[in-house]
C-alpha positions as CSV (number, residue, x, y, z in Angstrom):
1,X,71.1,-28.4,-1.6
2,X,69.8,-29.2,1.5
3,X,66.2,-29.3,2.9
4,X,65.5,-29.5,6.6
5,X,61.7,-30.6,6.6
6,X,59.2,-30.9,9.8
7,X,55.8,-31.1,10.6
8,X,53.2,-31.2,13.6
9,X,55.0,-28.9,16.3
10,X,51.7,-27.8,17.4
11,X,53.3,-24.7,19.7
12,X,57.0,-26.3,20.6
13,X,59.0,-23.3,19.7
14,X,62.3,-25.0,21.7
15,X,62.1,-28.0,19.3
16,X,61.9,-26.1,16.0
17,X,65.0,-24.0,17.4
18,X,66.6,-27.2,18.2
19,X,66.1,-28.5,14.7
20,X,67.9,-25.2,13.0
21,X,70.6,-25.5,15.7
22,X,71.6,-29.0,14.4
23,X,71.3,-27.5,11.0
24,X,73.5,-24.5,10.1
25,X,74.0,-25.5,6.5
26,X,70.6,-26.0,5.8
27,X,69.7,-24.3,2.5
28,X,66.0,-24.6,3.1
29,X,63.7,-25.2,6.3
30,X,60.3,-26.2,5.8
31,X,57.7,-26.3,8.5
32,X,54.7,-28.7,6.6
33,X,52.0,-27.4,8.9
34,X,50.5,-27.2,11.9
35,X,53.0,-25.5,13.3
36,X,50.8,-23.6,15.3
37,X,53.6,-20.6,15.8
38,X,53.2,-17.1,15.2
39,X,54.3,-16.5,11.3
40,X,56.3,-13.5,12.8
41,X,58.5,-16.6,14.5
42,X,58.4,-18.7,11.8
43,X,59.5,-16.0,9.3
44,X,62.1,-15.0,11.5
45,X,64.1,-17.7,11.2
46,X,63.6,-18.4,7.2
47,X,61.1,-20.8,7.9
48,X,58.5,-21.7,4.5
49,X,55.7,-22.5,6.3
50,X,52.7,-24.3,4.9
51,X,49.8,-24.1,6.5
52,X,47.6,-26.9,8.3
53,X,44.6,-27.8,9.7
54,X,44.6,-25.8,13.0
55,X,43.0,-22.6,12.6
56,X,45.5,-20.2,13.8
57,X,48.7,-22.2,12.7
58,X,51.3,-20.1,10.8
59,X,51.6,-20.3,7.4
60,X,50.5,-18.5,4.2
61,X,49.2,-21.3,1.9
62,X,48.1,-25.0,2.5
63,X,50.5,-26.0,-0.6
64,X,53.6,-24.9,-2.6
65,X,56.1,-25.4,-5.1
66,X,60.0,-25.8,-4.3
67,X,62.2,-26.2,-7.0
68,X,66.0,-27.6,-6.2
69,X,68.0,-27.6,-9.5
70,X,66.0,-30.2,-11.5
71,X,63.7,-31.4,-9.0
72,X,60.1,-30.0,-8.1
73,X,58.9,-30.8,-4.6
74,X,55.0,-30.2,-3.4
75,X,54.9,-28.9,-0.2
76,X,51.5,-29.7,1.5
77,X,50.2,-30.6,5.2
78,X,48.2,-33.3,3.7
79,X,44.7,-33.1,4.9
80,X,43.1,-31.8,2.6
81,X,44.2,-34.9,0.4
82,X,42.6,-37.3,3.1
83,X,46.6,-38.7,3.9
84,X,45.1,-40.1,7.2
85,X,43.4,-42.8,4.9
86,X,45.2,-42.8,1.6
87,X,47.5,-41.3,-0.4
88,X,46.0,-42.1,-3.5
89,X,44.6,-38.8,-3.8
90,X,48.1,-37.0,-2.7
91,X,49.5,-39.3,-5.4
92,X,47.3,-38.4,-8.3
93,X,47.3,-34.9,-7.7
94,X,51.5,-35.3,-7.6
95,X,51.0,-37.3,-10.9
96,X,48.9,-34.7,-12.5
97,X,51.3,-31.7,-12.1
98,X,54.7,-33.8,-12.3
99,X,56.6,-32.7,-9.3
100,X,59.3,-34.9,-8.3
101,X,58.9,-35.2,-4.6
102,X,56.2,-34.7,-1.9
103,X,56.3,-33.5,1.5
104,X,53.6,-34.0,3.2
105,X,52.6,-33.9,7.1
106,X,49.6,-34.3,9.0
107,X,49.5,-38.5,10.3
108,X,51.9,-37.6,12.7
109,X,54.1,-41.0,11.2
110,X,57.2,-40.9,9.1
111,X,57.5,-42.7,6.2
112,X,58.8,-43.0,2.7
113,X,56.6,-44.5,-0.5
114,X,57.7,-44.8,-3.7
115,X,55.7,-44.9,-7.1
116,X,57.8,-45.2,-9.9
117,X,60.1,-42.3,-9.6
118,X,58.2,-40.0,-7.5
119,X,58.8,-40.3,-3.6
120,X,55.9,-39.2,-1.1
121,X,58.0,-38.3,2.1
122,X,56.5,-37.9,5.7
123,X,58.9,-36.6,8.2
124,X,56.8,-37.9,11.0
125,X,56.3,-34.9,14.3
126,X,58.4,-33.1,15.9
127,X,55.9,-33.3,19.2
128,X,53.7,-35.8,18.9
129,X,54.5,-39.3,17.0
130,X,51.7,-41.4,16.8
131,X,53.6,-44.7,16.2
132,X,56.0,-46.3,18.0
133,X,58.8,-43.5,16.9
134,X,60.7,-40.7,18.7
135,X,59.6,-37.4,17.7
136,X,61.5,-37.2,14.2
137,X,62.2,-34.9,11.6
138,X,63.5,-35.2,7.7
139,X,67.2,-34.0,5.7
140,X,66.6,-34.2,1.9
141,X,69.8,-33.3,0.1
142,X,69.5,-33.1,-3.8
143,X,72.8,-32.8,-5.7
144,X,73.1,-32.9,-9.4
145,X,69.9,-34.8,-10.0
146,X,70.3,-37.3,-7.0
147,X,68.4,-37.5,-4.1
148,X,69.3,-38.7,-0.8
149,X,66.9,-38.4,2.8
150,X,67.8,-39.2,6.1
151,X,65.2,-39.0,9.2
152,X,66.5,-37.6,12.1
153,X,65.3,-37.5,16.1
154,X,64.2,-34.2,17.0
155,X,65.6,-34.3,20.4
156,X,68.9,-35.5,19.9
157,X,69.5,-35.6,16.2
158,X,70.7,-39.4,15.8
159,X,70.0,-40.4,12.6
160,X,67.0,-43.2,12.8
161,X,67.5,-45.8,10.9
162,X,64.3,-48.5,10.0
163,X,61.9,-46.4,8.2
């Protein structure tokens, strides 16, 4: 199954249509907040959108539950685990109810952490990076227990490679 995962579009409706476009096969598009989209667009195009910290962004809940065969990923923007400083509370609370994987938004930087078996993903933003990367998005495929990502530019879909 595929994931197509994004966060911090913050109004760029193009990019989030570009991001689908390179992704036909996509089982699953996730939108990890602050989308700031209308919900009608987001629903529109199958988008499960969590909610973030802007006050009219589209989404129906800050955090979720997606299971993929055996694997449980938490969908949240991040915030209100204080990501910007730590994830040690995003950990813990991904301890405590044993999902699998975490996608999480919010810093505006990709990156990948790994504790034991359970990896904390940040796609990075589709708009705005706040490190030295291009505007970047995520691919998780899980397949009979496995569990491969990729990050991908937003603009031109070239895979990036040093995350």
């Amino acid at each position: 199954m595929k994931v197509v995962a994004f966060s911090d579009a913050h109004g760029n409706k193009a990019i989030v249509e570009r991001i689908i476009s390179f992704n036909p096969d996509a089982d699953y598009v996730v939108s990890l907040g602050d989308s700031e989209l209308p919900i009608s667009f987001l629903m529109d195009l199958d988008i499960i959108a969590i909610k973030g910290n802007y006050p009219r962004d589209g989404g129906f809940v800050f955090e979720s539950i997606l299971k993929i065969e055996d694997k449980e990923l938490f969908l949240t923007h991040g915030h209100k685990f204080g990501v910007h400083k730590s994830l040690k509370k995003l950990l813990h609370h991904a301890m405590k109810i044993e999902c699998d994987i975490v996608l999480y938004g919010h810093t505006h930087v990709a990156r990948v952490d790994k504790v034991n078996d359970l990896l904390l993903i940040n796609p990075g933003s589709i708009k705005n990076p706040r490190s030295h990367m291009v505007p970047s998005y995520l691919i998780l495929n899980v397949n009979e227990g496995s569990v491969e990502y990729i990050f991908k530019e937003a603009e031109t879909n070239i895979t990036i490679e040093n995350i």
